[in-house]
Backbone as CSV, one residue per row, in Angstrom:
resi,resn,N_x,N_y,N_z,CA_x,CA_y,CA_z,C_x,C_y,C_z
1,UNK,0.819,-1.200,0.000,0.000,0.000,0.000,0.862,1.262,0.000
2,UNK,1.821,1.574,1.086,2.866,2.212,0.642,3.280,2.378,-0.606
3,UNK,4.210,1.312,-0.485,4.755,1.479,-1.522,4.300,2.254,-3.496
4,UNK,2.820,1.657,-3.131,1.702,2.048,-3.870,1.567,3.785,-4.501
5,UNK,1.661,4.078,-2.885,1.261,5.742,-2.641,2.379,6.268,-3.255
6,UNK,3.627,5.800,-2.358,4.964,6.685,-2.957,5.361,6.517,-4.477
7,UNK,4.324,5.451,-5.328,5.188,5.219,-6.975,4.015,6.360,-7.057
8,UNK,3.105,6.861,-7.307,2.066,7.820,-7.211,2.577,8.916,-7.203
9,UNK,2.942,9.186,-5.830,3.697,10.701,-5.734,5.053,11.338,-6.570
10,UNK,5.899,9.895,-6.585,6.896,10.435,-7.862,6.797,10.597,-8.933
11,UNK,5.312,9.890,-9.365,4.779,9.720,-11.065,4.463,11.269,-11.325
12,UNK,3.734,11.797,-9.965,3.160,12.861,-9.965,4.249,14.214,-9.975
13,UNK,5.431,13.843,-9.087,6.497,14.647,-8.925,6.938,14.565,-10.562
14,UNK,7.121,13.992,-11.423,7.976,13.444,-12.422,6.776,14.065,-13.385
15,UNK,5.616,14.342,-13.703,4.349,14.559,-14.678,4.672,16.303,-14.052
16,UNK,4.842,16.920,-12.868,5.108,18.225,-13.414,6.529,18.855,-13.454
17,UNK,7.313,18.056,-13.026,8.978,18.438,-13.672,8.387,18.345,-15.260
18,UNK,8.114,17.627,-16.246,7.949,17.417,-17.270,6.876,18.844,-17.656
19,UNK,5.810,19.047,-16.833,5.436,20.383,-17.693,6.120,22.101,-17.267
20,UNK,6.958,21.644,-16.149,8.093,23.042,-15.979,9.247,22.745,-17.168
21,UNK,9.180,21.866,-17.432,10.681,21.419,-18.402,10.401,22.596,-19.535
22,UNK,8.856,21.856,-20.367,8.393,22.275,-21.079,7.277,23.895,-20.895
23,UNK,7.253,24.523,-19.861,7.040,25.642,-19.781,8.141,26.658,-19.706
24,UNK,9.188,25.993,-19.143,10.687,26.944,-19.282,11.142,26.701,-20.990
25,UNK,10.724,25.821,-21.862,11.176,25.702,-22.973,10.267,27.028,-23.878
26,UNK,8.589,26.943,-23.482,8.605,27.620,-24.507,8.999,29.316,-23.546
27,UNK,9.066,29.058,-22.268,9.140,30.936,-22.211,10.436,31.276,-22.586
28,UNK,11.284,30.421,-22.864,12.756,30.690,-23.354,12.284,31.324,-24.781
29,UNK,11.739,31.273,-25.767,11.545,31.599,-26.987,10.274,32.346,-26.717
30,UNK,9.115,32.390,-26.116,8.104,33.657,-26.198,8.601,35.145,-25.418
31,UNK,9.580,34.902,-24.276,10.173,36.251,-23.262,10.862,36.834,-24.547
32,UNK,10.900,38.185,-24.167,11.269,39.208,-25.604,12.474,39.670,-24.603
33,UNK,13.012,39.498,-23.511,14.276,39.961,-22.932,15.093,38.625,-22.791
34,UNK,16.437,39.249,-23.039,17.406,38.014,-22.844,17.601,37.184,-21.337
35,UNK,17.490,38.502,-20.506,17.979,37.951,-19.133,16.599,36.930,-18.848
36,UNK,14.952,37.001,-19.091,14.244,36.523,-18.749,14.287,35.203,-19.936
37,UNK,15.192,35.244,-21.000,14.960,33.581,-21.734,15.661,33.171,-21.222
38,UNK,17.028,33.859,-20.736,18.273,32.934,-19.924,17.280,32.522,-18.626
39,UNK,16.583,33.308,-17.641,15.672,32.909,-16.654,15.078,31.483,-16.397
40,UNK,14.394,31.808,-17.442,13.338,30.556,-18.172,14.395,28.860,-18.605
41,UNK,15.555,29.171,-19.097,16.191,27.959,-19.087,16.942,27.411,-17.904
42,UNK,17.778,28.421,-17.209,18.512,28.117,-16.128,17.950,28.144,-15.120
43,UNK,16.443,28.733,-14.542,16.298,28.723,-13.346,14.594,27.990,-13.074
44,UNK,14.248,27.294,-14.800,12.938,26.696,-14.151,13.166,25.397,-15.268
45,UNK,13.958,25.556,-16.772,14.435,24.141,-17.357,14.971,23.322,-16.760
46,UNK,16.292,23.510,-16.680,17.311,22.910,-16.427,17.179,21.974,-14.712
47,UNK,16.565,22.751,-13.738,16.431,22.089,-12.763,14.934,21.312,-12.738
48,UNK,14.604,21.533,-13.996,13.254,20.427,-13.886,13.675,19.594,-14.857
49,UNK,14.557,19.303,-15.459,15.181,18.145,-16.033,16.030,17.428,-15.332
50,UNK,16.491,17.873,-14.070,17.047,17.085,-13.315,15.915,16.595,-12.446
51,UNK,14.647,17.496,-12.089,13.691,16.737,-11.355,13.309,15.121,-12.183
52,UNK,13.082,15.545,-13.692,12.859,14.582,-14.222,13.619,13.582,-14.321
53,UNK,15.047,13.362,-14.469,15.868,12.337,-14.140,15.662,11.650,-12.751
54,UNK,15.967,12.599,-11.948,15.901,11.787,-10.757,14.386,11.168,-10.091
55,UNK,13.443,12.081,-10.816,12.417,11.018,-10.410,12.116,9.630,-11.830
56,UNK,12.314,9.875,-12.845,12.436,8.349,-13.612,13.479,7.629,-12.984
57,UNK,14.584,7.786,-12.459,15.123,7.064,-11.784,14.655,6.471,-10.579
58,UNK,13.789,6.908,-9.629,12.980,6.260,-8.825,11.718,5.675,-9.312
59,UNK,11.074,6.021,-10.574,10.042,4.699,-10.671,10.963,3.719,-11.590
60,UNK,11.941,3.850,-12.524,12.464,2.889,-12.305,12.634,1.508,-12.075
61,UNK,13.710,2.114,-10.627,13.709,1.288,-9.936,12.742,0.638,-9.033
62,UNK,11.684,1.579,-8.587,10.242,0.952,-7.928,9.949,-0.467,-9.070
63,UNK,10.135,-0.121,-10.058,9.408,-1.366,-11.122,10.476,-1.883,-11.781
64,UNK,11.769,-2.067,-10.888,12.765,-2.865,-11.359,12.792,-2.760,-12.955
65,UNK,12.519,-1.862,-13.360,13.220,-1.575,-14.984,14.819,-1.396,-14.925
66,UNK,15.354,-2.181,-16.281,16.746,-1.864,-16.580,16.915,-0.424,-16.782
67,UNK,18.125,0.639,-16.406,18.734,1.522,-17.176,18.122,1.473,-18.149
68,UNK,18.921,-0.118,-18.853,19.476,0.474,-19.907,18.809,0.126,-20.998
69,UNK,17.086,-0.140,-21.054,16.564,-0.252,-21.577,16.015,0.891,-22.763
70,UNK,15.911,0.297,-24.125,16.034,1.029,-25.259,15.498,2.702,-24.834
71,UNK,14.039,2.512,-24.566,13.337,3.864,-24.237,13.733,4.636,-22.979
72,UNK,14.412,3.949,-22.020,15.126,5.028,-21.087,15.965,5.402,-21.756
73,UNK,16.889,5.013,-22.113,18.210,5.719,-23.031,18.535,6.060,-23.664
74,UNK,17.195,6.062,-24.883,16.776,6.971,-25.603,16.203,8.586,-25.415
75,UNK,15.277,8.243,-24.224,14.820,9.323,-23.428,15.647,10.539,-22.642
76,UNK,17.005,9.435,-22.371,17.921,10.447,-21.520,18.881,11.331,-22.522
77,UNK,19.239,10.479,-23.522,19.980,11.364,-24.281,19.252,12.119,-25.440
78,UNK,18.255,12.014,-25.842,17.024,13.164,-25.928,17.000,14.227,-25.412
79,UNK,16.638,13.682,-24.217,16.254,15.386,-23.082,17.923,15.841,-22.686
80,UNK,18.556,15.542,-22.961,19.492,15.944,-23.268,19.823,16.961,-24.208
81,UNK,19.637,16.410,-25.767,19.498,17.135,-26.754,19.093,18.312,-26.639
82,UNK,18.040,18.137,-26.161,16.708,19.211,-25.926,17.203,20.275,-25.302
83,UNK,17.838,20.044,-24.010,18.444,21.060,-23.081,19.232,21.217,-23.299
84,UNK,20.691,20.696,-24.176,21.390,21.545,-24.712,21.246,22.601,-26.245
85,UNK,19.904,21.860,-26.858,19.167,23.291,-27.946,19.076,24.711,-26.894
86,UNK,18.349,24.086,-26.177,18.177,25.237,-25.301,18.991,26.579,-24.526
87,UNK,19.464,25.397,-24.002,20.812,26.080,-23.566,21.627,26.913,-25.114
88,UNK,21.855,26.562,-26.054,22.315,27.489,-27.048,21.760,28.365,-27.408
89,UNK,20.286,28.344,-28.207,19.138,29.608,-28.140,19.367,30.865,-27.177
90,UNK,19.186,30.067,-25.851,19.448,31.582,-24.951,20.734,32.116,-25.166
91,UNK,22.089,31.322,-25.517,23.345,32.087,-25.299,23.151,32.780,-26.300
92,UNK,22.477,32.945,-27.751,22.302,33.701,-28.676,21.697,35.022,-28.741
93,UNK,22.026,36.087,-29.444,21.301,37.313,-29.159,19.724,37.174,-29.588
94,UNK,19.400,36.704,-31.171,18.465,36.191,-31.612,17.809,34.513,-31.476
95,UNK,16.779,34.715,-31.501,16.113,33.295,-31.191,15.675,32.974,-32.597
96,UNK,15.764,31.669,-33.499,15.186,31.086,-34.676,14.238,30.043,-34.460
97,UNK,13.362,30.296,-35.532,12.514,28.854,-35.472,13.275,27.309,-35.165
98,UNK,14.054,27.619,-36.381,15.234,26.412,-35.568,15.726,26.302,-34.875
99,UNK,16.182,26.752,-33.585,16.244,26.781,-32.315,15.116,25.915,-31.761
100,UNK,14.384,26.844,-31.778,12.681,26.223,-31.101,12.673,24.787,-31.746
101,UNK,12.520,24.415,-32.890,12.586,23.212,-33.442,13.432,22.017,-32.714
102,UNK,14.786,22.570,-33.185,16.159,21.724,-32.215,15.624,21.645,-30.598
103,UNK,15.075,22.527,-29.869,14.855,21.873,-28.312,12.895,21.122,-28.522
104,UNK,12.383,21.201,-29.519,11.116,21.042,-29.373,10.951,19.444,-29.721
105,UNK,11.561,19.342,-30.658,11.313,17.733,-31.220,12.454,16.873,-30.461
106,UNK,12.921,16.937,-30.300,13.694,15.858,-28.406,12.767,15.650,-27.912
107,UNK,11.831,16.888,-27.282,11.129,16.574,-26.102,10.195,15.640,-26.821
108,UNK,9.588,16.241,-27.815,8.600,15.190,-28.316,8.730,14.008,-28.619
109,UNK,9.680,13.096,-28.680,9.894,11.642,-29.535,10.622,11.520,-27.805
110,UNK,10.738,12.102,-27.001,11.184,11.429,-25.137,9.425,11.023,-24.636
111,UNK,8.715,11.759,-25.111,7.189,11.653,-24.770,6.841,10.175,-25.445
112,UNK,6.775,10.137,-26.791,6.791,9.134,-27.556,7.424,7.749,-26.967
113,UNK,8.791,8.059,-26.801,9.351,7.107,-25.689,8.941,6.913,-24.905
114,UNK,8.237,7.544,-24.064,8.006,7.382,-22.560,6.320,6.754,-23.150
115,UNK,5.693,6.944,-23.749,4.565,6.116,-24.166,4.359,5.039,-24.596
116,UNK,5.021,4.306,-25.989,5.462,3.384,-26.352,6.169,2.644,-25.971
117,UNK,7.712,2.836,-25.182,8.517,2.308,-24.743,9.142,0.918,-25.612
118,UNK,9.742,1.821,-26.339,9.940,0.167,-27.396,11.594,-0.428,-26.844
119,UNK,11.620,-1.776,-26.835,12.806,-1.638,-25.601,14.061,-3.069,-27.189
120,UNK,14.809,-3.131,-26.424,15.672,-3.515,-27.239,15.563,-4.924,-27.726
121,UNK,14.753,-5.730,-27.490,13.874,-7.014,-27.644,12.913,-6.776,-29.084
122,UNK,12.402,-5.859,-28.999,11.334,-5.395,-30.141,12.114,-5.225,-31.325
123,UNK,13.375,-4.768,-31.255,14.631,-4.714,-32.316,14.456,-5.840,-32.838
124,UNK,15.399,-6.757,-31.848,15.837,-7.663,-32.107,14.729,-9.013,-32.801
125,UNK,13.668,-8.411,-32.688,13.189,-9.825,-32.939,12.552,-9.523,-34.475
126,UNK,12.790,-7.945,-35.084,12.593,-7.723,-36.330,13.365,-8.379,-37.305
């Protein structure tokens, strides 16, 4: 029953790191001042992508999933991607669609991942 509650609360901890991730993504490109897109990545992205790591790392392990299974590790070096688009956009004076693009479609195909979860078995047996 515990145990129950607490995979709950991190799902829940981990479902809004994921929409600060993605609310610091787009105010990085809608804020019309630099210091507030740098804001938006460094002080509400970046530490909600670590929320998000460290809580997929606790359900996880609650459900004894591998690492290093296809869609986690796909997912991590994704949101990766993503946050380092990001992270470049803001160091820039101007912001481009491609920018927005480069941090937007990571996040989207980590979602995809995280839905589907196609794991390295599903490869292999093509």
């Amino acid at each position: 029953m515990v145990a129950g509650v607490l995979y709950r609360i991190v799902l829940v901890l981990k479902l809004v790191s994921v929409l600060a991730y993605g609310g610091g993504l787009v105010a990085a490109f809608v804020a019309s001042a630099p210091e507030e897109r740098r804001r938006a990545v460094h002080k509400v992205a970046s530490p909600a992508l670590l929320a998000i790591w460290v809580t997929g790392y606790g359900l996880a392990s609650m459900l004894r999933i591998s690492l290093m299974e296809l869609w986690l590790l796909g997912s991590l070096v994704l949101s990766l991607a993503s946050q380092i688009a990001l992270v470049r956009a803001v160091a820039k004076p101007e912001r481009s669609r491609a920018d927005f693009w480069a941090a937007t479609v990571p996040l989207v195909l980590v979602v995809m991942l995280m839905v589907f979860r196609p794991t390295w078995d599903l490869l292999r047996s093509r």
